[in-house]
C-alpha positions as CSV (number, residue, x, y, z in Angstrom):
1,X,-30.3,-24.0,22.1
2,X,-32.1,-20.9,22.4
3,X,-32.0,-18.8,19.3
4,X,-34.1,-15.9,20.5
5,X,-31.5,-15.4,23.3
6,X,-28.3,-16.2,21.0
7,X,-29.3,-13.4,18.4
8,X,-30.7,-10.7,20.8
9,X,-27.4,-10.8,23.3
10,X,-25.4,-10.9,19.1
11,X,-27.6,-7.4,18.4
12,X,-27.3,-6.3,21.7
13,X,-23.5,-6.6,21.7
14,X,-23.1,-5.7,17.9
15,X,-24.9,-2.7,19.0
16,X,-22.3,-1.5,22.2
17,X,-19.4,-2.3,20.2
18,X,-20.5,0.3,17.4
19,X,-21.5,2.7,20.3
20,X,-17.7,1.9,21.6
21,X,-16.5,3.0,18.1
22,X,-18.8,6.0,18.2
23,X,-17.1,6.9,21.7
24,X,-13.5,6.2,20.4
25,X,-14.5,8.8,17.3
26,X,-16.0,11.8,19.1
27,X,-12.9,11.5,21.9
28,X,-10.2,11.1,19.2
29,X,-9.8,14.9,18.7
30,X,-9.1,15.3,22.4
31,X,-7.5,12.2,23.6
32,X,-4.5,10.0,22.9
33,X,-5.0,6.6,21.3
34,X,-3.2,5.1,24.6
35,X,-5.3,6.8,27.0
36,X,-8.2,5.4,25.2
37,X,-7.1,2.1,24.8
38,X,-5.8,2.2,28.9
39,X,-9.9,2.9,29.7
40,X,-11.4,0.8,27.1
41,X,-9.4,-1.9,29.1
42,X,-9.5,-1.4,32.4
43,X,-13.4,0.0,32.6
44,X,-14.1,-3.4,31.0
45,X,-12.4,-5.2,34.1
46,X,-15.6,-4.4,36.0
47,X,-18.5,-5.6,34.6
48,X,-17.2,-9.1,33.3
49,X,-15.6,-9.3,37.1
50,X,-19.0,-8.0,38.7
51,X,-20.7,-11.4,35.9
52,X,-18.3,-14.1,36.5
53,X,-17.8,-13.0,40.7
54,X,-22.0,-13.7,40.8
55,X,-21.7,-16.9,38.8
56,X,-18.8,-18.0,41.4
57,X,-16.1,-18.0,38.5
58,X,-13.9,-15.4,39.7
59,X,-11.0,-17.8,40.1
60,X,-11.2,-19.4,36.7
61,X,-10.5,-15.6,35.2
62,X,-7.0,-15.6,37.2
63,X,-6.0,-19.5,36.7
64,X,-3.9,-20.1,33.7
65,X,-1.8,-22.9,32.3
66,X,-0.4,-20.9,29.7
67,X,0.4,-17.7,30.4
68,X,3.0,-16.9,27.7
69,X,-0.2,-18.2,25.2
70,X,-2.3,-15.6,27.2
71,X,0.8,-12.9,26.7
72,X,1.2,-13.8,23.0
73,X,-2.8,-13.5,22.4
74,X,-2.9,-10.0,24.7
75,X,-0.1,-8.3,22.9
76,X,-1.9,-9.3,19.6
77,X,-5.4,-7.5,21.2
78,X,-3.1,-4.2,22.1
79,X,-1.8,-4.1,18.0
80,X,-5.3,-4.5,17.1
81,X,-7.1,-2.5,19.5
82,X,-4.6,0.5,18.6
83,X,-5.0,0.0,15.1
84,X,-8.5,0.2,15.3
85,X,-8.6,3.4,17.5
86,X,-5.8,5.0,15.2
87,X,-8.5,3.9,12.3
88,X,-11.4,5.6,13.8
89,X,-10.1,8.7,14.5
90,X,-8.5,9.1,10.8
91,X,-11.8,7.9,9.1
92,X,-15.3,7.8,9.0
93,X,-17.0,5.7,11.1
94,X,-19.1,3.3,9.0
95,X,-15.7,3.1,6.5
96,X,-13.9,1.8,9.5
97,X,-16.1,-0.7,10.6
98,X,-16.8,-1.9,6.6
99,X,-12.7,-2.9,6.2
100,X,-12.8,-4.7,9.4
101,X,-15.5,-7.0,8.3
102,X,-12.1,-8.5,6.5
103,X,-11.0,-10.2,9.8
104,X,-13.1,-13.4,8.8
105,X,-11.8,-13.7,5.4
106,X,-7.9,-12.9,7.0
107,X,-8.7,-15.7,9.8
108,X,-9.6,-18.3,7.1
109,X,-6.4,-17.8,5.4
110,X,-4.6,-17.6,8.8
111,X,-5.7,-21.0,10.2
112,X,-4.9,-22.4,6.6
113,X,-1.2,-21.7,7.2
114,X,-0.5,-21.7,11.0
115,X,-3.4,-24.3,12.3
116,X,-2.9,-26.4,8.8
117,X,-6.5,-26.3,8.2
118,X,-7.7,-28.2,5.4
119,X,-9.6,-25.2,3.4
120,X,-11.2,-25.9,0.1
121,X,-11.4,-24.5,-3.1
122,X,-14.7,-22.7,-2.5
123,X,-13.8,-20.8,0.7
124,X,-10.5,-19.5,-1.1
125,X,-12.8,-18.4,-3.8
126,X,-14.8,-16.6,-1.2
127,X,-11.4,-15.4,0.6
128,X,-10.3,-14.0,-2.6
129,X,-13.5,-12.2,-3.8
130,X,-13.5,-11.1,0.1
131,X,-10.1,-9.1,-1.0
132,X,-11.5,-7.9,-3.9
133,X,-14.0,-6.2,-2.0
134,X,-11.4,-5.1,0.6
135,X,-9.6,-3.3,-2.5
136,X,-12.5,-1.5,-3.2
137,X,-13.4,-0.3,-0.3
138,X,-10.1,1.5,0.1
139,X,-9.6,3.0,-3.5
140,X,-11.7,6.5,-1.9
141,X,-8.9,6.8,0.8
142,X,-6.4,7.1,-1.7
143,X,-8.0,9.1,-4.2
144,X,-6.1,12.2,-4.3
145,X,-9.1,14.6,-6.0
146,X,-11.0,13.5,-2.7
147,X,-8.9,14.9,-0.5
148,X,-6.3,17.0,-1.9
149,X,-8.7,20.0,-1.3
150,X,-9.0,19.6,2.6
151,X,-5.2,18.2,2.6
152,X,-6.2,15.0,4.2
153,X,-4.7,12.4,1.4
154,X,-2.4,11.4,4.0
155,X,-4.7,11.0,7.0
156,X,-7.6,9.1,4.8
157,X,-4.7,6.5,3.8
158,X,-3.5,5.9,7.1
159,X,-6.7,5.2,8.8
160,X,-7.2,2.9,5.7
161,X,-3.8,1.2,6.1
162,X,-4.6,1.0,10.4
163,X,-7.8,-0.4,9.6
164,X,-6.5,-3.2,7.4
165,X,-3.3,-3.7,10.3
166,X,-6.5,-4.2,12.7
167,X,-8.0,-6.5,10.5
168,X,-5.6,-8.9,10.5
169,X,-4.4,-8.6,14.1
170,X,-7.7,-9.4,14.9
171,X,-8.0,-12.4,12.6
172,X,-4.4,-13.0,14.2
173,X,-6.4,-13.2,17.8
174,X,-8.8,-15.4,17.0
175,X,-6.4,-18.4,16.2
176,X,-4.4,-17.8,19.0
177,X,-7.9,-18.1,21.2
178,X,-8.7,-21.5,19.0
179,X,-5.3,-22.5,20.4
180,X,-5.6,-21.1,24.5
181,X,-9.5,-22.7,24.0
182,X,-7.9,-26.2,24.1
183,X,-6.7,-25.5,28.1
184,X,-7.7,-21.8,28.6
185,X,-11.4,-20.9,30.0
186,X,-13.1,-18.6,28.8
187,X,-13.1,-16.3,31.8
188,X,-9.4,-16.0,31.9
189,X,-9.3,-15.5,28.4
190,X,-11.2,-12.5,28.8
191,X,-9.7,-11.4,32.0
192,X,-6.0,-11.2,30.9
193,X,-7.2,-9.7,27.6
194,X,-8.2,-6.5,29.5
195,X,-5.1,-6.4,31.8
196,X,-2.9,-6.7,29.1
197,X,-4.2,-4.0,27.4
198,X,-5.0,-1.7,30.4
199,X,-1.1,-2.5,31.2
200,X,-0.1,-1.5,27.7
201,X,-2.0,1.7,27.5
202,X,-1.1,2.7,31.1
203,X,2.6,2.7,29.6
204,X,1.7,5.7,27.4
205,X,0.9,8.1,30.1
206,X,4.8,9.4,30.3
207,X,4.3,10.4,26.4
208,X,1.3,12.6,27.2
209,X,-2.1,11.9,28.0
210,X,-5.5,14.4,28.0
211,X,-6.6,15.7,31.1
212,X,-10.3,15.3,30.6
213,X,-13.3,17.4,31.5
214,X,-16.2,15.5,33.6
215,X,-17.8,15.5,31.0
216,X,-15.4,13.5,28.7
217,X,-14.0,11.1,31.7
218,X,-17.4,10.1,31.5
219,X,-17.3,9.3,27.7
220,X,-13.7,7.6,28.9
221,X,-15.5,5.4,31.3
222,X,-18.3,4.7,29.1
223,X,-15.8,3.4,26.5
224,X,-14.5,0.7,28.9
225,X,-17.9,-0.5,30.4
226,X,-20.0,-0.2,26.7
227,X,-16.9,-2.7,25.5
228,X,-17.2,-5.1,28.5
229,X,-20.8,-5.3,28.7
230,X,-20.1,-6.0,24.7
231,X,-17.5,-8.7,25.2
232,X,-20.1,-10.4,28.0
233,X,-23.1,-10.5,25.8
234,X,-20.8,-11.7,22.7
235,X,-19.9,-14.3,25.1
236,X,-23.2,-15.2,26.0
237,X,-24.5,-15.1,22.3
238,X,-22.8,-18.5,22.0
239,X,-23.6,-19.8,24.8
240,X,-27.3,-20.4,22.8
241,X,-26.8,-21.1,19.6
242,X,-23.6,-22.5,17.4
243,X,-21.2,-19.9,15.8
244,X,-22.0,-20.6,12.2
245,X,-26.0,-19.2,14.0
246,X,-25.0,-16.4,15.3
247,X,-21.5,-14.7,13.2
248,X,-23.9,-13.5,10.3
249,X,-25.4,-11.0,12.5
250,X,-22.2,-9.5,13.3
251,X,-22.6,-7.3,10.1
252,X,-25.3,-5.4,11.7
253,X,-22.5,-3.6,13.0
254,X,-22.2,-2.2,9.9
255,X,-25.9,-0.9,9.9
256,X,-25.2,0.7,13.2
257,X,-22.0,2.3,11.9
258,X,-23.8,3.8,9.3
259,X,-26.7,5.2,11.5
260,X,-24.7,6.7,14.4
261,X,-22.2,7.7,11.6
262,X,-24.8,9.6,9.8
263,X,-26.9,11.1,13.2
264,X,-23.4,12.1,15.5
265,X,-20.8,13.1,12.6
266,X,-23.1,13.7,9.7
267,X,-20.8,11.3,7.8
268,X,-21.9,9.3,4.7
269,X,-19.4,6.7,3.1
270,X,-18.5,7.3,-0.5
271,X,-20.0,4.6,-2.7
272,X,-17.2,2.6,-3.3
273,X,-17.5,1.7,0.1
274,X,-21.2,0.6,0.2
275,X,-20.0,-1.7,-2.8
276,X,-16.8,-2.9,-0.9
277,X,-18.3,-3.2,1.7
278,X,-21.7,-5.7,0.3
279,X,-19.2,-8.0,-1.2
280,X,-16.8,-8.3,2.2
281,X,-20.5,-9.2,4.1
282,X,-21.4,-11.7,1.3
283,X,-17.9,-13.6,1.0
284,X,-18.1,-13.2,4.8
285,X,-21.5,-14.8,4.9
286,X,-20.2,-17.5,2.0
287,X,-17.7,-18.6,4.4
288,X,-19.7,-19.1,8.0
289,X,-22.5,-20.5,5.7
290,X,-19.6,-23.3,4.6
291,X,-18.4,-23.5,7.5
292,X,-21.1,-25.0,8.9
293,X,-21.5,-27.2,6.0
294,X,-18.6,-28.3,7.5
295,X,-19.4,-29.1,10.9
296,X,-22.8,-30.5,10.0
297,X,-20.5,-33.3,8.0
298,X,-18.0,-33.8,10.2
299,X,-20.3,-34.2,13.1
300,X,-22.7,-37.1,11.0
301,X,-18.8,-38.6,10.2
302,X,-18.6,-38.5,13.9
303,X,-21.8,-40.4,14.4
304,X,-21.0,-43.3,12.3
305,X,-23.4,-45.1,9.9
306,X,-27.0,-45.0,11.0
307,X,-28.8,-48.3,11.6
308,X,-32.2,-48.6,9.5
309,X,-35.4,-48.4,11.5
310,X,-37.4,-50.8,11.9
């Protein structure tokens, strides 16, 4: 346990992911969604193979027992990585981030009907007020006096609607990882994450991709290194502390959103989203603090009875 280390590497990678985003929405007027997602992938090869080669782990990244579980899991990552870039390109940053923060609340309700989790009455209540704030958050992007002016009804929806697809195929992701966790390290994991989604982004070259300045290959490159460099210090972050620790910090992302929103796009959310998204954080925040009610109980079950001191 080290709980300086476990929340600076959480900030730290909380704070290159919303960089990532930043990337994804300056380049989205120039690039395809493909091409991004084809560098996002394949940039991030380097740095986690650079980290695992100097810890002598290389191999574990390529072994697998599972590969169709690895398959299943990366085509997942590609519906939700896409979704997210088609999101971020459509909206404004800090509203993009804010609906995502619905992946918790979606994986709760996940592993209740594919892992058969026993989940109790007061994490659906927090599921279900979760939606609520889901709802609100995405009543601007349909709110036809908003943009009817600027003609952009239909663009605001669908980066709402590809937000919420991303959302869940992100919640969808982490219970296939609880499942590859059981025989899967976590350097493969990682490893064929990228490579399927490198793969699966190369495939949209034929359909037309940017050719970029030196200037934005740079930006291109930066997208796929800020995201592995991200994914390493998530990693990491857990490494020192347990997950019910370190999750609530994940919504600084949203506090980064909103600054580099504000100082790169001069974008402010509406307020409807500010409200949307403080109850999504707190339901969020309800449910990781249960959940390790949870696992403080089950692991004093695991313990047995105590014997009395003498």
């Amino acid at each position: 346990m080290n709980l300086f280390k476990a929340i600076g590497f959480k900030l730290i990678s909380a704070l290159l992911f919303a960089a990532m985003s930043a990337l994804v929405r300056h380049l989205g007027d120039v690039a395809p969604v493909g091409q991004m997602v084809f560098f996002r992938s394949a940039f991030a090869i380097l740095p986690v193979a650079v980290i695992y080669a100097f810890r002598g782990e290389l191999m574990l990244a390529v072994r697998t027992k599972r590969p169709f579980g690895q398959l299943g899991r990366g085509l997942l990552s590609v519906f939700g990585m896409t979704s997210n870039f088609s999101a971020l390109t459509r909206l404004p940053l800090a509203d993009a981030t804010a609906i995502q923060f619905a992946s918790p609340l979606i994986t709760v309700a996940l592993a209740a009907a594919i892992l058969k989790e026993r989940v109790g009455l007061f994490r659906w209540s927090a599921v279900l007020v979760g939606f609520g704030g889901v709802v609100v958050m995405l009543i601007p992007h349909f709110d036809v006096n908003r943009y009817a002016a600027a003609g952009a009804m239909g663009v605001a929806a669908a980066g709402a609607a590809f937000a919420l697809v991303s959302a869940i195929c992100n919640a969808g992701t982490v219970i296939q990882t609880r499942r590859l966790t059981q025989t899967e390290t976590t350097p493969s994991i990682v490893f064929y994450f990228s490579l399927i989604c490198a793969i699966a982004g190369l495939t949209t070259l034929p359909f037309g991709w940017h050719s970029p300045t030196a200037w934005q290959l740079t930006e291109l490159i930066a997208l796929g290194v800020f995201g592995g460099v991200a994914h390493i210090f998530l990693t990491e972050s857990y490494r020192y502390a347990a997950a019910s620790v370190v999750a609530p910090f994940d919504y600084t992302a949203m506090l980064w959103a909103l600054l580099l929103g504000y100082w790169v796009f001069g974008e402010l959310p509406a307020p409807l989203v500010y409200v949307g998204g403080a109850i999504v954080a707190g339901a969020g925040l309800v449910v990781i603090w249960r959940e390790r009610q949870l696992g403080i109980g089950r692991a004093r079950k695991a313990e047995g009875p105590r014997r009395p001191e003498i």
